[in-house]
Steps between C-alpha positions, in 0.01 A plus 500: 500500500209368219477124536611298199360223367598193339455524093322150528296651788367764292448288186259291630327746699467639123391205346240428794354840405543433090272164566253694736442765213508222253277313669219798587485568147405131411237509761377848392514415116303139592224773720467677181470143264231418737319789538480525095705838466776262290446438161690384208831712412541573873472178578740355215741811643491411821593128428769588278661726771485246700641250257816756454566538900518158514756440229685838689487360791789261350347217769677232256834644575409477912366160494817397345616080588771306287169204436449487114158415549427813703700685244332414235162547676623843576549589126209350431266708746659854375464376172134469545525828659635686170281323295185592706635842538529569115118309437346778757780765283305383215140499633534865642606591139196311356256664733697864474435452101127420539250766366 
């Protein structure tokens, strides 16, 4: 007879292995930054991507309390998180359209 497992068992063994890959690809992009092999586009890419799995990541809606304060400081942080995500939008473009 298979074992079974609880749900919330297996979700965060998942999300221990979604923050391991996560996490190995920061390190390995930050390798590459350092060892020069990152340059412009990929670079703007890269933090854009990152930019978008945060906002995925819906970490507002986790973090949730009934304090205004911390509401509002909430809205305010994925706010800045858009906005930064559609300036790096808008660089990529800019360098894309570059001769």
């Amino acid at each position: 007879m298979p074992l079974k497992r609880d749900p919330k068992e297996i979700q965060r063994i998942m999300g221990m292995m979604a923050e391991a890959v996560a996490l190995a690809g920061i390190q390995n992009n930050l390798q590459k930054l350092k060892e020069g092999k990152l340059q412009g586009l990929h670079i703007l890419s890269i933090a854009r991507d990152m930019e978008q799995s945060l906002l995925e990541t819906k970490w507002a809606e986790l973090l949730k309390s009934k304090d205004m304060e911390y509401q509002n400081l909430l809205r305010a942080i994925e706010s800045q998180t858009h906005s930064h995500k559609r300036k790096l939008e808008e660089k990529i473009e800019e360098v894309k359209s570059r001769p």
